[in-house]
C-alpha positions in Angstrom: -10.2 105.1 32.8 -7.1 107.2 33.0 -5.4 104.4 35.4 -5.9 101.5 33.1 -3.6 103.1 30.4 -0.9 102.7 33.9 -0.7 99.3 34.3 1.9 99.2 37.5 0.2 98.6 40.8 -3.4 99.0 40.2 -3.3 95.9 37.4 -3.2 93.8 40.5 -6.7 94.8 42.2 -8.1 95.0 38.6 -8.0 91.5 37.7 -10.8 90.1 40.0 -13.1 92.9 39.3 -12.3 94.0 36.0 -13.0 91.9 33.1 -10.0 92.9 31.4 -7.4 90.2 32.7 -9.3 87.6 30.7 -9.6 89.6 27.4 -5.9 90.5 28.0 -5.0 85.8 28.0 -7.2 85.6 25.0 -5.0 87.6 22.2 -1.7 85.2 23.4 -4.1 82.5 22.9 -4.5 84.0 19.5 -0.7 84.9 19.6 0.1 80.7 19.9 -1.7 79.2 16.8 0.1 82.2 14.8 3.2 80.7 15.9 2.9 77.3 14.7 1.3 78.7 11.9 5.0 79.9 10.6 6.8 77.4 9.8 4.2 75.7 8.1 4.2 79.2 6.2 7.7 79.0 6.2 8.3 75.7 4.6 6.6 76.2 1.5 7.6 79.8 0.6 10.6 80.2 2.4 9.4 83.7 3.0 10.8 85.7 6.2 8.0 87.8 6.0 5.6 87.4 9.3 3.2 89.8 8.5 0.8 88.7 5.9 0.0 85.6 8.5 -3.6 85.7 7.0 -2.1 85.5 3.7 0.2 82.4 4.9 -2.6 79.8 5.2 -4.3 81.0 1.8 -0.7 80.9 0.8 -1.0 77.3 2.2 -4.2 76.4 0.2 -2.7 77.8 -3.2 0.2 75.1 -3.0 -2.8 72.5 -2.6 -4.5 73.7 -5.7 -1.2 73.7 -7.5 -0.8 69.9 -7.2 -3.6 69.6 -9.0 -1.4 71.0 -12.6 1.2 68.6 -11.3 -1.5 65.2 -12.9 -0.4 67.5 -16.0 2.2 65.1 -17.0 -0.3 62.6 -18.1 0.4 63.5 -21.1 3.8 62.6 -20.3 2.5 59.3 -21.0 1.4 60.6 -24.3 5.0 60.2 -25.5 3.3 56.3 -26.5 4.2 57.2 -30.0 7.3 56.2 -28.9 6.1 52.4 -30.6 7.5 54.6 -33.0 10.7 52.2 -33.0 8.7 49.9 -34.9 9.7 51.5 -38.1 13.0 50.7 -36.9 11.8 46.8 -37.0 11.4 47.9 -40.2 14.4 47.3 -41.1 13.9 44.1 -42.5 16.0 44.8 -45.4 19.1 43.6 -43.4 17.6 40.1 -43.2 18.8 40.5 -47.1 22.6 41.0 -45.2 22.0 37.8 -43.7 21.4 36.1 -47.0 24.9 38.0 -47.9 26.5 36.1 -45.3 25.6 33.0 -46.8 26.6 33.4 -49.9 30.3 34.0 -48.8 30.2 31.1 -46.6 29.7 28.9 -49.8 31.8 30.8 -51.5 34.5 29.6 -48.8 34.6 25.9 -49.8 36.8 26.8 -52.9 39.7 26.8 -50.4 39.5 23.6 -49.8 40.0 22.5 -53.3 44.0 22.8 -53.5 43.3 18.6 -53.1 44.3 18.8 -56.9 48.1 18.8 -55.9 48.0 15.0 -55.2 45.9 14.0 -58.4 50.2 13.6 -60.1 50.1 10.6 -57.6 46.8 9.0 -58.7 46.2 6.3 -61.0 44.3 7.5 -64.3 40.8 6.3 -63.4 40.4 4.3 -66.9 42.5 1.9 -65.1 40.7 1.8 -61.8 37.3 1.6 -62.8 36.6 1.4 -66.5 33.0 1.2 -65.8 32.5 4.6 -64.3 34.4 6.3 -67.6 31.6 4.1 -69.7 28.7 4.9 -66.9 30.1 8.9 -67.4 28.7 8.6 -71.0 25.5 8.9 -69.6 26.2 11.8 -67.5 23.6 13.7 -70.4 20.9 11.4 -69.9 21.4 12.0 -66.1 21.6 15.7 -66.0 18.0 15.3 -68.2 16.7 13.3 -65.2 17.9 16.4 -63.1 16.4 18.6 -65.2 12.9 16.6 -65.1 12.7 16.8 -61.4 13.3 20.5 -61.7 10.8 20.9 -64.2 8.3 19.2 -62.0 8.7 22.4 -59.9 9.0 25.1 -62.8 6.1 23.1 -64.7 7.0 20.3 -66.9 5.1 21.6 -69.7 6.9 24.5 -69.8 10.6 22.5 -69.4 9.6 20.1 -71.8 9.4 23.0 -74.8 13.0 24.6 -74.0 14.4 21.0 -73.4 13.3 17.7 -74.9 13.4 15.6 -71.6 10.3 14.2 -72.1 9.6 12.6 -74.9 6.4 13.1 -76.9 3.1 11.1 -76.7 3.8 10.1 -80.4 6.9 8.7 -80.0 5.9 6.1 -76.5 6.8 2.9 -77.5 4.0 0.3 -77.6 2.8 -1.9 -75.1 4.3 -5.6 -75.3 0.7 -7.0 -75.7 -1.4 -4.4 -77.4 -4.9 -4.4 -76.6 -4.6 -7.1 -74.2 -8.0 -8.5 -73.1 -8.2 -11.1 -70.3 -11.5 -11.6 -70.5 -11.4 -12.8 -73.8 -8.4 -15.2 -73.5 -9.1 -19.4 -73.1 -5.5 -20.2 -71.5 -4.9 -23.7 -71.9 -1.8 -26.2 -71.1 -1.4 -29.6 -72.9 1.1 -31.6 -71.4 2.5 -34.6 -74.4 3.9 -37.4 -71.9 4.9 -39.5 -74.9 7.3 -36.9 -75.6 8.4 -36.0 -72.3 12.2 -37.8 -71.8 12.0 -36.7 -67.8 15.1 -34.3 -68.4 14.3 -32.0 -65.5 14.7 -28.9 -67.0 11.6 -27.3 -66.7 11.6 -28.0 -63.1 14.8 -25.8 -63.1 13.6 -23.5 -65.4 10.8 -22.8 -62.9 13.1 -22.9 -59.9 14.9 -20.3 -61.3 12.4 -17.7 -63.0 9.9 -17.6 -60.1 12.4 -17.3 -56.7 11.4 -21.0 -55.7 13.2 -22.5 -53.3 16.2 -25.2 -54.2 14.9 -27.7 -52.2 12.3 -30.7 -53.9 9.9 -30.7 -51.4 9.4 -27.1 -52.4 8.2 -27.1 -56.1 5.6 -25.6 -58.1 6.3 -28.1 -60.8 7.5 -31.8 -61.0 8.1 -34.7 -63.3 7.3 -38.4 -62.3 8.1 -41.6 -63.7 5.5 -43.9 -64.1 6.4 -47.3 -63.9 4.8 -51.0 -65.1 6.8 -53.8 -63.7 6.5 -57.5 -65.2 4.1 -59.0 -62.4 1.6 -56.2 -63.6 2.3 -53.2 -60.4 2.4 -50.1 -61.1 5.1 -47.8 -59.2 5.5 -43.6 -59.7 8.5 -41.7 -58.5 10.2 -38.5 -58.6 13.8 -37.8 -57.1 14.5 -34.2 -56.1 11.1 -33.4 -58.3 12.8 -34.8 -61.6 15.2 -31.7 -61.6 18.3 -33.8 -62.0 16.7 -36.7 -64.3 16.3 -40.2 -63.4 18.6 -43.1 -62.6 18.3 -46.3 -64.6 16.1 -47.8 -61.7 12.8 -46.8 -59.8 13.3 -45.3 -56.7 10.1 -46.2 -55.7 9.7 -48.4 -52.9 9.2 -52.1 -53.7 10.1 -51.6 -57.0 13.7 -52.5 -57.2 15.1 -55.2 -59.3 11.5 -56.2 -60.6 11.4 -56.4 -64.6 10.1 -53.2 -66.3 7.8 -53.4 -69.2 6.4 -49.9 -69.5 7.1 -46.0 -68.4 6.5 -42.8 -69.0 7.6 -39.2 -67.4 4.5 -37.1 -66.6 5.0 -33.7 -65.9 2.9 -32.6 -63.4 2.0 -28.6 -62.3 -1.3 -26.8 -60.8 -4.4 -27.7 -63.1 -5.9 -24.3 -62.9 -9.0 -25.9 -62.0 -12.5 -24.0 -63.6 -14.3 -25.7 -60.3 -11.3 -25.3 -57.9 -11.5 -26.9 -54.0 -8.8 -24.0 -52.8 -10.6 -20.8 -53.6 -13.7 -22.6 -52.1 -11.4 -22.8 -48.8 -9.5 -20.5 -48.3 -10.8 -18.6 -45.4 -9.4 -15.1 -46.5 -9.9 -14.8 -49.9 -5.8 -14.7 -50.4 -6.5 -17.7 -53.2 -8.3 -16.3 -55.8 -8.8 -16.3 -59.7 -8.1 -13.4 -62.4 -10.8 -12.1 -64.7 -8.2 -14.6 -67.7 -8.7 -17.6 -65.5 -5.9 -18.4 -63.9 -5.7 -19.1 -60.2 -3.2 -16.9 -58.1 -2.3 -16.3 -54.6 -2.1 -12.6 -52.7 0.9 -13.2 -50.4 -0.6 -9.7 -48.6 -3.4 -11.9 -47.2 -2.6 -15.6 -47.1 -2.1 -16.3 -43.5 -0.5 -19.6 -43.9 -3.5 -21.9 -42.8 -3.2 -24.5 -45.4 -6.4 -25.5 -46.2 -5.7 -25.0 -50.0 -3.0 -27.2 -49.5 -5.0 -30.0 -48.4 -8.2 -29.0 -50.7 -5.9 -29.5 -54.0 -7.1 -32.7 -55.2 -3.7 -32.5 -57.1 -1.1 -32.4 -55.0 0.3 -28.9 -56.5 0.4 -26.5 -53.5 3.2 -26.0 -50.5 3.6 -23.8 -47.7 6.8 -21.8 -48.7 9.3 -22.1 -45.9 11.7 -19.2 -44.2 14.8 -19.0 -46.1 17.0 -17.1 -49.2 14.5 -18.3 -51.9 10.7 -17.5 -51.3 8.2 -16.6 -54.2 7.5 -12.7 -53.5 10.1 -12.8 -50.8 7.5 -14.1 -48.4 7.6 -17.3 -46.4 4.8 -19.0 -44.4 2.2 -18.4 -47.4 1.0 -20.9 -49.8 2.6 -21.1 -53.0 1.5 -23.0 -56.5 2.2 -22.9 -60.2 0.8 -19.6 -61.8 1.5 -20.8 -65.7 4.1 -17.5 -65.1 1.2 -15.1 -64.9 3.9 -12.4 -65.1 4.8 -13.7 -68.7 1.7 -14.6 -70.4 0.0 -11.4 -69.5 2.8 -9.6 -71.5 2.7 -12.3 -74.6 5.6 -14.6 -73.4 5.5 -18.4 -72.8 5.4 -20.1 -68.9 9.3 -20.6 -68.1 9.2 -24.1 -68.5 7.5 -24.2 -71.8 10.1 -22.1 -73.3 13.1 -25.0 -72.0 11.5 -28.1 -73.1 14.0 -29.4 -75.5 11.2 -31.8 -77.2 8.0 -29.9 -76.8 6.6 -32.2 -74.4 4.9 -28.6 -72.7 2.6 -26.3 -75.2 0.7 -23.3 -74.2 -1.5 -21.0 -75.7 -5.0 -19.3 -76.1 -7.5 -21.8 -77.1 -9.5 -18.9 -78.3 -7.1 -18.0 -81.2 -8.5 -20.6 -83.7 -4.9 -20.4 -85.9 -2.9 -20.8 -82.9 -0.8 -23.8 -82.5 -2.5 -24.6 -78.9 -6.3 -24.4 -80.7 -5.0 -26.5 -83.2 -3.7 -29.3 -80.9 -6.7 -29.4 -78.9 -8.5 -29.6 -82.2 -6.7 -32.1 -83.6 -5.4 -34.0 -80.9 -7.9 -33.9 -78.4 -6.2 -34.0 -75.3 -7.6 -35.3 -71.8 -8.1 -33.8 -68.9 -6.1 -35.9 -65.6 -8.2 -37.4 -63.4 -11.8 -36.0 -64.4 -13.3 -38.1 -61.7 -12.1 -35.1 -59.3 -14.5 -33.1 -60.9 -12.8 -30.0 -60.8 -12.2 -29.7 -64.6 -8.1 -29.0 -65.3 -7.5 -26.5 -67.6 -4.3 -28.8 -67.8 -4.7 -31.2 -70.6 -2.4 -34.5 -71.3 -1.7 -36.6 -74.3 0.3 -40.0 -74.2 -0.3 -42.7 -71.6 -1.2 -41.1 -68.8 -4.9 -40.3 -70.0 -4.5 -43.6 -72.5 -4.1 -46.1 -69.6 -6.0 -44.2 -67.3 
């Protein structure tokens, strides 16, 4: 056992017998892994130490665990309150500055105004245009108006009891026709052909008040000269609708140079029929009649068909053409007399009443027993033209055209 402990020659005859040659290649086996076992040890700690090699891999294991503190700065995260800066949004109160910046911006126009320099070289504006010094009289009424439209928005009740814009219920002036009742109204029309002396003016008049167009074959009243000749024939005409008056002779054909023995001007005009053929017709219901009786037409649905045109037994529609002048400003509708509906409903006479120099036209409401229309048809008993249409004319005549007839 002794020799062992002296390796030098005997080592050599030892190895195949002795068992010791393996055990002594097992601890530099060992030896190796320790090695590479350093710098991994090394790395981390940066220790020079060899010793504690045991220690270096549970040194090893500790770093792994210590990783585990390093998910710690989740709550890094935390630092979410940083939406904190929306208090800084808060500051809303400089959208106020931007409302400062606009004010100055108005306030910058004023530098514009050295214009008034030049007003030495201008002419006084009396002399320019007296009208606008007279309209700037009214400059009060129109700074009211402003005020109205403001106290739309404030409340006009309110406005109305610091300034007297509006003015009060008591004091509205009253209606033209008070109490106006259509229902109750009998409009009649008596046409007095002895009187009539064919001047044309009503046919102007109408021309004129209701937008009809100048030319005659456009009218929505007429005047015709009736005619009895010495051999007994009968002639009827009317140049440019009797607007311009009449020459000495008929213009009706056949008619010149014969003998006259007789005449009369009738003044003719829409009947307003009770039984009438062109509200029976029309297709749309544009022609229609008012709950007072009188026969109008709604230009919003004519369509220009002219079947109330052919119905009228009469003669007293048209088809209003394209042009300057056109009753409601629409052409291509049917057009007729309407007694001036836009008069009589507000207690004025028909246009053409009110120009008759001799009265040859009356209206009035048959239904007021004292009027002077009741009392003519009382008195007088005027005619209807043509009952043999059977339409019944609320347009009644006196003279000779219903005395011959």
């Amino acid at each position: 056992m002794t020799r062992p402990k002296t390796p030098g020659e005997p080592v050599e005859p030892a190895p195949p017998v002795a068992e010791a040659p393996p055990v002594a290649e097992a601890p530099p086996v060992a030896e190796a892994p320790l090695v590479a076992a350093e710098p991994i040890v090394a790395k981390e700690p940066n220790e020079p130490k060899e010793p504690t090699v045991a220690e270096a891999p549970l040194g090893a294991e500790a770093p792994v665990a210590e990783p585990e503190p390093v998910v710690e700065p989740e709550p890094v995260v935390e630092p979410e309150p940083v939406v904190e800066p929306e208090a800084v949004v808060e500051a809303e109160p400089v959208v106020e500055a931007e409302a400062v910046e606009t004010e100055p911006a108005v306030e910058a126009m004023p530098a514009q105004l050295p214009m008034p320099v030049d007003l030495e070289g201008l002419v006084p504006l009396e002399e320019v245009a007296p009208a606008i010094v007279a309209a700037s009289v009214s400059r009060r009424a129109f700074l009211g108006f402003g005020l109205a439209i403001s106290g739309g928005l404030l409340g006009a009740a309110a406005l109305s009891r610091l300034v007297p814009v509006f003015a009060e219920s008591s004091d509205a002036a009253s209606p033209i026709v008070g109490r106006y009742d259509p229902a109750a109204k009998a409009w009649t029309f008596v046409v007095d052909t002895s009187a009539c002396i064919g001047c044309g003016l009503c046919v102007v008049a109408c021309k004129e008040e209701n937008n009809v167009p100048e030319e005659a074959a456009y009218t929505r009243t007429w005047v015709e000269r009736h005619v009895t000749t010495a051999d007994g024939a009968r002639y009827v005409d009317a140049p440019e609708a009797g607007m311009h008056g009449f020459p000495a002779q008929s213009t009706a054909p056949g008619a010149a140079g014969k003998a006259v023995t007789a005449s009369y001007f009738e003044p003719r005009l829409c009947m307003q029929c009770e039984v009438s053929p062109c509200t029976s017709v029309c297709p749309v219901g544009a022609t229609y009649r008012t709950e007072d009786g009188v026969i109008l037409v709604d230009a919003r649905r004519c369509i220009g068909c002219g079947y109330c045109v052919v119905a009228c037994p009469y003669g007293a529609r048209y088809l209003t053409p394209a042009g300057e002048h056109a009753p409601n400003d629409t052409p291509g509708i049917a057009d007729k007399c309407t007694w001036c509906y836009h008069r009589i409903s507000r207690g004025a006479q028909p246009a053409c009443v009110e120009v008759c120099p001799v009265g040859a036209r009356r209206f009035g409401d048959a239904n007021e027993p004292d009027s002077e229309i009741a009392t003519l048809v009382r008195e007088r008993n005027p005619k209807m033209l043509h009952p043999e249409f059977g339409t019944r004319p609320r347009v009644l005549y006196l003279g000779p055209s219903v005395e011959e007839a």
